[in-house]
DRENSE-345233 format. One record per residue (C-alpha): residue in three letters; x, y, z. Coordinates in steps of 0.1 Angstrom, whole numbers, plus 2048, in hexadecimal, padded with zeros to 3 digits. Each point is the difference from the previous one (the first is absolute). Example, Ala and Ser with C-alpha at 12.3 -4.5 7.8 and 13.67 -1.06 7.14 Angstrom:
BEGIN
ALA87B7D384ESER80E8227F9
END
This chain:
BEGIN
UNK800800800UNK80C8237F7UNK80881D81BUNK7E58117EEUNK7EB7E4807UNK8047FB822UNK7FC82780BUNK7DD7FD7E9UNK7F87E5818UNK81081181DUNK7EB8207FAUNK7DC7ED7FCUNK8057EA823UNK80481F80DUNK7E38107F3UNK7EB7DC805UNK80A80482BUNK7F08267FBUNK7E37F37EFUNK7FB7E581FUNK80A81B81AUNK7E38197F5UNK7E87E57FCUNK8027F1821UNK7FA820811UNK7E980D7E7UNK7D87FF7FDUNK8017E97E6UNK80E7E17FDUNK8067E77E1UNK7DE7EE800UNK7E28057ECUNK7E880681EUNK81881D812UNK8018117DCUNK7DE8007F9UNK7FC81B81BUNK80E81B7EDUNK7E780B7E9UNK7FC8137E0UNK81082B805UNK7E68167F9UNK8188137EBUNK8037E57E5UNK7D67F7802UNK7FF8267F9UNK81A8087E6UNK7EF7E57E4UNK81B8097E5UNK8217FA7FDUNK81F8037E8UNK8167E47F7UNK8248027F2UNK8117E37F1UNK8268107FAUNK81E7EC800UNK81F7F37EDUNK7E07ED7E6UNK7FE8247F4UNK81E8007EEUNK7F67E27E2UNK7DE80E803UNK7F77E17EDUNK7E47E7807UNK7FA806824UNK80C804825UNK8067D97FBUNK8208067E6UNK8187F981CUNK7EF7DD7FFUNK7F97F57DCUNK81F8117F5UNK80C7E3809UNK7E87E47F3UNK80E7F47E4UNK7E58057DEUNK7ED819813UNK7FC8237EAUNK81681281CUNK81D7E47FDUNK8038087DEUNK7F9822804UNK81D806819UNK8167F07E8UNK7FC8117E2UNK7FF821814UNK8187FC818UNK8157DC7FAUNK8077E2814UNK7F77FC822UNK8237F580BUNK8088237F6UNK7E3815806UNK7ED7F3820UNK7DF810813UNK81D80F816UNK8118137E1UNK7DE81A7FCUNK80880E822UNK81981C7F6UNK7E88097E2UNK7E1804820UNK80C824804UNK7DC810809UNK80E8217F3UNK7E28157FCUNK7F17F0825UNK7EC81E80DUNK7ED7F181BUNK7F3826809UNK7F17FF7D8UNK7F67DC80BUNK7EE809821UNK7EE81A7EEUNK7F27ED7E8UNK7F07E7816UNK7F281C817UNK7EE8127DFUNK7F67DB7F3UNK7EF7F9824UNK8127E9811UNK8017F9824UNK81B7EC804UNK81D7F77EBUNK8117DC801UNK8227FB7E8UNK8107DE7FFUNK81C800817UNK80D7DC7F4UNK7F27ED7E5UNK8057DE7F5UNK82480B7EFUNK810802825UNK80E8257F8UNK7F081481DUNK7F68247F6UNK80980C826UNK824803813UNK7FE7DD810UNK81C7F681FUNK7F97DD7F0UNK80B8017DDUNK8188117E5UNK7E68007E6UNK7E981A80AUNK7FD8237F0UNK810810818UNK81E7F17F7UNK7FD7F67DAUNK7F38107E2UNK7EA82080AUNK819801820UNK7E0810813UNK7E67FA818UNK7E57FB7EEUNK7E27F2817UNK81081E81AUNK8008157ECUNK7DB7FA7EFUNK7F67FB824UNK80B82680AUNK7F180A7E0UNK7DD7F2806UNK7F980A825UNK8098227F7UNK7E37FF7EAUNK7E77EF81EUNK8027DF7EDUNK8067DF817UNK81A7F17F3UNK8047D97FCUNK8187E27F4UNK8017E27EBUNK8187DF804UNK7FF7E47E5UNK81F7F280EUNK7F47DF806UNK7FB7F67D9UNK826808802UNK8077DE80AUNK7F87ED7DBUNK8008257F1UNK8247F97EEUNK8007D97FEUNK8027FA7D8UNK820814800UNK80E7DE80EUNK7F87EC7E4UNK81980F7EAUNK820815800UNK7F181E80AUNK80C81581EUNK7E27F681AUNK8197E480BUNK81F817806UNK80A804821UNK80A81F800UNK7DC80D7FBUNK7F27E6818UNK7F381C816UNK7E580D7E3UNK7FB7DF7F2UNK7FE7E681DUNK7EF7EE801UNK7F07FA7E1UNK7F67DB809UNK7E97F07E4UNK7DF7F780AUNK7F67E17EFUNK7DD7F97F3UNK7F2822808UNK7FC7F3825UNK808821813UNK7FF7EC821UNK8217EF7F9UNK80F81C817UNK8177EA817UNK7F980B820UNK8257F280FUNK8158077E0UNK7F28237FBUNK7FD80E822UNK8118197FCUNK7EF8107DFUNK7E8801817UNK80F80F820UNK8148177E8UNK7DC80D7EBUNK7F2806826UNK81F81A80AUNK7FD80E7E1UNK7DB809801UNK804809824UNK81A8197F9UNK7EC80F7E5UNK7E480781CUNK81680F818UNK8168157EAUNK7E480E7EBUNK7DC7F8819UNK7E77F77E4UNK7DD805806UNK7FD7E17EBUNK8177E67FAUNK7F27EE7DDUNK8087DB7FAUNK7FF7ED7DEUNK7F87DC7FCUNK8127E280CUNK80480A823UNK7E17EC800UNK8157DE7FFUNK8017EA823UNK82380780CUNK7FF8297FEUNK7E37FA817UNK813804821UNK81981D7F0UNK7E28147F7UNK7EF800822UNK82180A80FUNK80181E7E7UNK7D980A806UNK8087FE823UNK8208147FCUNK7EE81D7ECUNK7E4803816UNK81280081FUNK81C81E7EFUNK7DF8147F2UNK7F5802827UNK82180C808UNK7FA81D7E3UNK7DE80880DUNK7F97F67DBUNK7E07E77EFUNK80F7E87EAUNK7F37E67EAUNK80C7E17EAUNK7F57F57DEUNK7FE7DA7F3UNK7F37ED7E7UNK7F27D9800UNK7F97F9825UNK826808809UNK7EF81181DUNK7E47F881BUNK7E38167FCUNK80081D815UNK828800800UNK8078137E5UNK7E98127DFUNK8007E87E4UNK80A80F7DFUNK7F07EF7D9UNK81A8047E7UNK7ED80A7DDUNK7D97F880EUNK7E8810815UNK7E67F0816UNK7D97F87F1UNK7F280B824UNK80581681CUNK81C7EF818UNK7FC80782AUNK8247FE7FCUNK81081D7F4UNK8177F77DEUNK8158097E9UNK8078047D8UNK81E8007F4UNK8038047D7UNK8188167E6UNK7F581A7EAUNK80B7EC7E3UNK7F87D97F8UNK81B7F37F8UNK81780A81DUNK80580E821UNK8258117F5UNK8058177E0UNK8037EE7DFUNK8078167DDUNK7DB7F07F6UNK7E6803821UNK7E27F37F6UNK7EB81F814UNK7DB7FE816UNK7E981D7F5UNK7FF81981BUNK7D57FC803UNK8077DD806UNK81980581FUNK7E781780AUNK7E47E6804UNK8147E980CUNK806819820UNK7DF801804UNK7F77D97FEUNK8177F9818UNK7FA81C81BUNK7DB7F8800UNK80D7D8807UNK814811821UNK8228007EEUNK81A8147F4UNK80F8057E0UNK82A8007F9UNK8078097DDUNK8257FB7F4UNK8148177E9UNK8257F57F0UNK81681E7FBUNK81A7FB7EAUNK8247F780BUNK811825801UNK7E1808819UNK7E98117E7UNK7DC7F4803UNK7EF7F97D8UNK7E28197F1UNK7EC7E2800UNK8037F6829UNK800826804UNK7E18087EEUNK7E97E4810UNK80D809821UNK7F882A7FBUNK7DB7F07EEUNK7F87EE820UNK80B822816UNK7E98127ECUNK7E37EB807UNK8087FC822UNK803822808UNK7D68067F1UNK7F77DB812UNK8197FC819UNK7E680A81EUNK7EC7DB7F2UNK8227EF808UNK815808819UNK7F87F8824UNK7E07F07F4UNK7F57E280CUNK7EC7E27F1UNK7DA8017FCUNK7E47E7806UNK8087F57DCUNK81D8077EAUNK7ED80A7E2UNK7E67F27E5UNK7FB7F87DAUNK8067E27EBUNK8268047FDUNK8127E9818UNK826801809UNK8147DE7F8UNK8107FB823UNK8217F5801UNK8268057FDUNK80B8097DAUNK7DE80C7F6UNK8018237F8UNK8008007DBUNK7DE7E7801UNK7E881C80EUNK7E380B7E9UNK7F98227F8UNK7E480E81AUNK7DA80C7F4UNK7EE81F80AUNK7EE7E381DUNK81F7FB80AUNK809811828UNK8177FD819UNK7FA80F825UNK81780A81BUNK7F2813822UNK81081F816UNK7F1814815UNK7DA8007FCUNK8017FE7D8UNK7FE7E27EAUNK81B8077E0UNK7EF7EE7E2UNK8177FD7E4UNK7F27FD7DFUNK81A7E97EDUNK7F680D7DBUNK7E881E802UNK7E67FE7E2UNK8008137E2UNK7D980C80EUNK80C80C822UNK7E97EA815UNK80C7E7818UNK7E77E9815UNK8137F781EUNK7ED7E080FUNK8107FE820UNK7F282480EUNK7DA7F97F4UNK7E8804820UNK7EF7DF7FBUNK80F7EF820UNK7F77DB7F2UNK8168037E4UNK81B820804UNK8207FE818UNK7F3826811UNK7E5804813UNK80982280EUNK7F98227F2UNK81680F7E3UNK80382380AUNK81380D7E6UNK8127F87DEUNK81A80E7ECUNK8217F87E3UNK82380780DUNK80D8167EAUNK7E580E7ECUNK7E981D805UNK7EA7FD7DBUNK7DC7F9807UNK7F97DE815UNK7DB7F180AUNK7F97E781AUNK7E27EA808UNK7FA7E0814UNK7E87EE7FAUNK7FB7D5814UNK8157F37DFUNK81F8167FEUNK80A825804UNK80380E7E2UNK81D81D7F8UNK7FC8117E2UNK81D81D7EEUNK7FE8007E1UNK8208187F9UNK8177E8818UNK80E7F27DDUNK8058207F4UNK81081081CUNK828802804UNK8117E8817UNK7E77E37F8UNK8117E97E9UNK7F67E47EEUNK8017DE815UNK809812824UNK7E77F981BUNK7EB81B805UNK7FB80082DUNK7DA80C809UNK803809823UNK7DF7FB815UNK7F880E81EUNK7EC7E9818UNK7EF7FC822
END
């Protein structure tokens, strides 16, 4: 074993006999019935939209996806034969070899922070590690980090400084733990994956045969393990996330007990900070009530009494810039938002800048679309709370991971509810060419209409043309005419009828 080696391990025991200090004299401790005390912040039930930033060393190819540092290596794959016609063999131009060209030379994270405030974020979450093992933070723990290499800046501490200047919470990501097979074709052939030299990027790069993800070794591999807990305790502590963000695959058996130790870890340093935290997970990787679960790509098809989370990208194709982003329309983002507040979650929409730091027109432009909606329907969102029913209309959402390119496009039927302080928002997912909407749900009948209390009042955000109201035991009917007319209502945006009730 190298001296480097053994002061990597060195550092993380140290780090693993803090983690087991705090823990035994904190609140929480690393079962699922001690963590299930520490509830959702009110912050983050609040805030309901959030920016996220995939940004790393991937940049750089901008080719395919965030995954090139993994099928780079897989031999017939377009990005094998990509990277070798671009850039030559892969005993001579490794993952390793794009660092120097990560410069992040136009990295503004003032011009970044400001863009999320005017787009309407709450809170702002960039991927502090991704699956590439280059951490995008000055880690204790590891020579490959920004800090160090490439941009030779603090990146998540400096994005973090920007963003609470502008009143957003700000938030991390770790997708360390796919690390572990992230780099494993580079084995299979004389490539520089199996180089020494590099072994602290590239290790461990096992193979995982037969796409059974539960081959982790619990014994062999310990300390991946112990090594991917220091790490993402050291991101909490350095940098105090409101919300630490997990991808897949932590769900597997044997980072069971690691990521109990973490969640107790967190919690107990957030009560230290006088701070509310939270976790995300995907696939059962936490108990419920431990942590907020997050669907990658898909939405719910009903309200959940969990709070929840939807993490998807601005463009299909990938989370990370690519020279040919395959780009959401704005409107659709927009609805989105609003199907999943009125299901109780939260939307996180990812951007890719490019690698010198400068974010593309077409990220940019949905982001500063969605701020401008916000800002007219914004009241119908944030702070809001789930109603009786999450909407109406024939349109149902597929529920699901990776299902956000199967919705249908929403009729003038078509509603979606959210509640705050005595008013009912009704948004009308595709206002009709007429200007009538029939919203079922606020009818007087009691029989066969979710209210049965009085509507006191009603009235569109945002526009000030002549409206008419009437309820009757069917509906309530809102008629304006001119809405489609009138600036600042654009085609396919939810139009939010706010209703005043008793």
């Amino acid at each position: 074993m190298t001296v480097q080696a053994e002061n990597q391990k060195s550092k993380v025991k140290a780090y693993l006999a803090l983690i087991d200090e705090v823990n035994s004299k904190g609140r929480f401790k690393p079962d699922w019935a001690s963590l299930a005390k520490v509830g959702v912040p009110r912050w983050y039930r609040d805030a309901k939209f959030g920016v996220f930033i995939h940004w790393g060393v991937y940049s750089v190819p901008a080719f395919g996806n965030e995954w090139y540092p993994h099928t780079m290596y897989k031999k017939g794959s377009p990005e094998f034969e990509h990277h070798v016609k671009t850039y030559g063999p892969h005993r001579n131009f490794g993952y390793k070899d794009f660092i120097p060209m990560f410069k992040a030379e136009k990295f503004d994270p003032d011009e970044w922070a400001r863009l999320f405030a005017e787009a309407g974020a709450r809170f702002v979450m960039p991927v502090a590690e991704h699956h590439d093992g280059f951490q995008m933070y000055d880690s204790d723990l590891s020579g490959f980090c920004a800090a160090k290499m490439g941009p030779g800046r603090d990146v998540v501490g400096e994005l973090k400084k920007a963003v609470e200047a502008r009143g957003m919470v700000f938030a991390a990501s770790s997708h360390r733990v796919e690390h572990y097979f992230f780099m494993a074709w580079g084995r299979d052939f004389d490539s520089d994956v199996a180089d020494p030299q590099y072994g602290e990027l590239y290790w461990p790069a096992v193979q995982v045969l037969n796409g059974d993800y539960n081959e982790l070794d619990v014994e062999a591999d310990a300390f991946f393990m112990e090594d991917w807990l220091a790490r993402t305790c050291e991101l909490a502590d350095k940098y105090r996330p409101k919300v630490v963000w997990f991808d897949w695959w932590i769900q597997v058996e044997p980072m069971k007990p690691y990521l109990k130790k973490f969640a107790a870890y967190y919690y107990n340093r957030a009560g230290e900070w006088g701070e509310e935290v939270a976790i995300n997970y995907k696939y059962d990787a936490f108990a419920p009530g431990t942590a907020v679960n997050d669907i990658e790509r898909g939405q719910l098809s009903q309200v959940s009494p969990d709070f929840w989370q939807c993490d998807t990208s601005v463009a299909r194709n990938s989370w990370s810039y690519t020279e040919n982003n395959d780009y959401k329309a704005p409107a659709d983002i927009v609805c989105d938002l609003v199907d999943i507040v009125s299901k109780n979650g939260a939307l996180l929409l990812n951007i890719g800048p490019k690698a010198d730091g400068m974010i593309p027109d077409g990220d940019k432009n949905i982001l500063l679309a969605i701020g401008k909606w916000l800002k007219i329907n914004g009241e119908g969102v944030y702070g809001t709370t789930y109603w009786k029913k999450y909407g109406e209309g024939p349109t149902e959402t597929p529920e699901g991971h990776f299902t956000d390119t199967r919705r249908k496009g929403y009729t003038p039927e078509d509603f979606r509810f959210t509640y705050k302080d005595g008013s009912v928002y009704a948004f009308a997912m595709a206002w009709p060419e007429d200007g009538v909407v029939r919203i079922k749900a606020l009818g007087s009948e009691p029989w066969k209409c979710a209210f049965h209390g009085i509507v006191k009042n009603v009235r569109i955000l945002g526009f000030d043309g002549k409206m008419e109201w009437v309820r009757c035991k069917e509906h309530l009917t809102v008629i304006a005419p001119g809405l489609k007319k009138s600036g600042g209502f654009a085609a396919g945006y939810p139009v939010c009828v706010k209703v005043t009730v008793e």
